[in-house]
N, C-alpha and C positions, 0 to 999 in steps of 0.2 A: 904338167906332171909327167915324170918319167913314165917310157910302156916298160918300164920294170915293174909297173904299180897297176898298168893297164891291160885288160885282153884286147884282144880285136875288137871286137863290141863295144867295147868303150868303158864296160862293166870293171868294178874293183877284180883286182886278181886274188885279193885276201877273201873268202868266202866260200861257201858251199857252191859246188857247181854240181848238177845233176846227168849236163853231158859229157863227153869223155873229150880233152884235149890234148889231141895226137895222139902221143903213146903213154903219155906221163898221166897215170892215175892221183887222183886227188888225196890227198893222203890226212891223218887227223890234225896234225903238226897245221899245215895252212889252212884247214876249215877252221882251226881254233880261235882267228880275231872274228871273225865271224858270228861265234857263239855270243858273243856279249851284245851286238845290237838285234840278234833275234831275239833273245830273253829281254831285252828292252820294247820291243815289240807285242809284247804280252802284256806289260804292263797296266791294269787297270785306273781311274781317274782315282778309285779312292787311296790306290800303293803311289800315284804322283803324288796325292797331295800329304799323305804322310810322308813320304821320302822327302817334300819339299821342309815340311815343319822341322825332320830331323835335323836336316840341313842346318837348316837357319837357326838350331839351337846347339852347331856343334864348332866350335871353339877355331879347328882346324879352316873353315868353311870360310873363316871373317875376311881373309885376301889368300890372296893364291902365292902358292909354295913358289917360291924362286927356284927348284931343284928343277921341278914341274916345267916352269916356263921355260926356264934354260936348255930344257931336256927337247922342247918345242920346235924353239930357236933351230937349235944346229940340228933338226930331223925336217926339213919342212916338206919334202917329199913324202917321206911317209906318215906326218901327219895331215899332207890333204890325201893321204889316202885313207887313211882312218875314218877323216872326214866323208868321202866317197860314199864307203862301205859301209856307215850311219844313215848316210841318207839313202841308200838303197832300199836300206830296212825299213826305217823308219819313215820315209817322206821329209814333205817340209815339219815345220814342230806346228802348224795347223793339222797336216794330216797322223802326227804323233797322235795328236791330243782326239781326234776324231777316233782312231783306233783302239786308244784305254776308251773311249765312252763304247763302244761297242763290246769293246771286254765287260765293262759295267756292268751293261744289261744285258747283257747273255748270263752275268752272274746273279741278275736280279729276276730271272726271268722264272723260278718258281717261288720268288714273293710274288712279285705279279698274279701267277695264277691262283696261286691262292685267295688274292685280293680277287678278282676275280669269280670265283668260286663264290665265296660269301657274300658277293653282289658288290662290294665296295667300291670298285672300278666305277660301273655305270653312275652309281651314288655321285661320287666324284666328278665325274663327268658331266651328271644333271646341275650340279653345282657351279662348275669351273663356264657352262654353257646361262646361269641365271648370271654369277656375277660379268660377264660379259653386258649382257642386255642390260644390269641395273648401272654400269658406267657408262654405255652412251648413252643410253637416255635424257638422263640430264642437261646435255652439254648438246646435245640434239634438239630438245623443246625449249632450249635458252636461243639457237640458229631461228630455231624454225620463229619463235615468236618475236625474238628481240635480238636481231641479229646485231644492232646496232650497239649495244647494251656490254662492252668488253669487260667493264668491272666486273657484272655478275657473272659474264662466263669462265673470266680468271678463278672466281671464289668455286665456285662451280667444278672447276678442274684440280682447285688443291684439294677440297672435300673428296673427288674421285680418286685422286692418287691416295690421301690417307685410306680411305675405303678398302681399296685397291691391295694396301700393305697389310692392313687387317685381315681383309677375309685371305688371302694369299696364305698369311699363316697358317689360318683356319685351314684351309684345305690343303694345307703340306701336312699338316698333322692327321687330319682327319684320312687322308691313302693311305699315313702307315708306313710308308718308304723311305729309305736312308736318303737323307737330304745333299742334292747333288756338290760337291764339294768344289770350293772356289781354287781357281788354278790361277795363277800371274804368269803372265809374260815370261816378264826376266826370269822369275824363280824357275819357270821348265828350262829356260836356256841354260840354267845352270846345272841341270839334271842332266842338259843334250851332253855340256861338254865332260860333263863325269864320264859318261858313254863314251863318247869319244876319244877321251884320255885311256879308261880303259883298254879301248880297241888300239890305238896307239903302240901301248907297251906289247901287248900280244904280235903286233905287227913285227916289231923291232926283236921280240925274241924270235918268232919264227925265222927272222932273214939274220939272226946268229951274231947281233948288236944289241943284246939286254942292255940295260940301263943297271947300274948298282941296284943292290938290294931297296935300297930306303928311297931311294926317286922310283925306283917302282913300287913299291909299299904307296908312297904321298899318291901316285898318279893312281893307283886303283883306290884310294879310299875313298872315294865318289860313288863308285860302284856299288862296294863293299856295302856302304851306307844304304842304298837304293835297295839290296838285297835283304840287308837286316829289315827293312821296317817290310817288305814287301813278306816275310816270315811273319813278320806279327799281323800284318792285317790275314794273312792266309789263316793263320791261325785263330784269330776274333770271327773268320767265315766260317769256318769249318763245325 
């Protein structure tokens, strides 16, 4: 990558800097790609996986804009810096993903006490600590007695897994808590490069190379999307 893209440090040059370099103060113009992987930074597991569903039910999403790619192609300096400047923010998309779950429960955290409060927690707890004991057991006194014996302790272990997915229910229903939301792979990677298309065209406007109206229009409406559902679950919390 060009050090047109780079400071000394190695750090993106697109972003908020909080120390002063040289004499040239940081101005709002270059913090601006910046803004879109910090507000991605925020985002909670359950704004992933609604922004993931909206996706996958929007028309636009089914293959990627050729304006979009082409726009990729002949920028590729300033799209690994885009790149850069995402993962700054963000981490790898493990440490994304660990991030919204921390958002999660910091936003879960006066259901919690509440549960809590009404003793539900411990309840819970005395439960989630019996059905432990009553799965090994079984599969322990088939060892201990008839170690030999593989048939019964196959049967032994599909009885424990059904068990297992029964009371599991039971006690997701019985906490009371919004039930933790399933994230794919692929599908966040395609949230990442929303983000990063985003940061992209911010990039490109600040260094005074916009893209047309409508290859910028296609490349933010990743984001765009990400923002709308991230309004509607703000507003199902609130």
């Amino acid at each position: 990558m060009s050090n047109e893209y780079l400071l000394a440090d190695g750090s993106p040059r697109y972003g908020h800097r909080t120390a002063p370099a040289g004499a040239v103060q940081p101005t709002t113009t270059i913090a601006a790609p910046a803004e879109v992987a910090e507000e991605a930074a925020k985002l909670s597991l359950d704004v992933m996986a609604a922004a993931i569903d909206r996706r996958l039910r929007s028309a636009w999403a089914d293959e990627p804009d050729p304006a979009v790619e082409a726009l990729r192609r002949d920028n590729p300096e300033e799209l690994a810096a885009a790149r850069a400047l995402v993962r700054l923010h963000l981490g790898s998309q493990r440490h994304w993903r660990i991030k919204a779950q921390a958002v999660r429960d910091k936003q879960l955290a006066g259901t919690w006490s509440r549960r809590r409060a009404a003793g539900r927690s411990r309840e819970v707890l005395a439960l989630r600590l019996g059905l432990m004991a009553a799965l090994i057991a079984p599969p322990a006194y088939i060892v201990a007695t008839s170690a030999d014996d593989i048939l019964r302790l196959l049967l032994a272990g599909i009885a424990c897994f059904a068990f297992a997915v029964v009371a599991g229910h039971f006690l997701t229903c019985r906490a009371r808590v919004p039930v933790m939301p399933t994230i794919r792979g692929p599908w966040l990677a395609e949230l990442r490069e929303d983000v990063v298309n985003a940061t992209f065209v911010a990039i490109l406007e600040n260094k005074g190379t916009p893209p047309d109206s409508g290859t910028a229009a296609a490349a933010r409406r990743g984001w765009e999307s990400i923002q709308a559902a991230s309004r509607v679950i703000d507003s199902l919390n609130s």
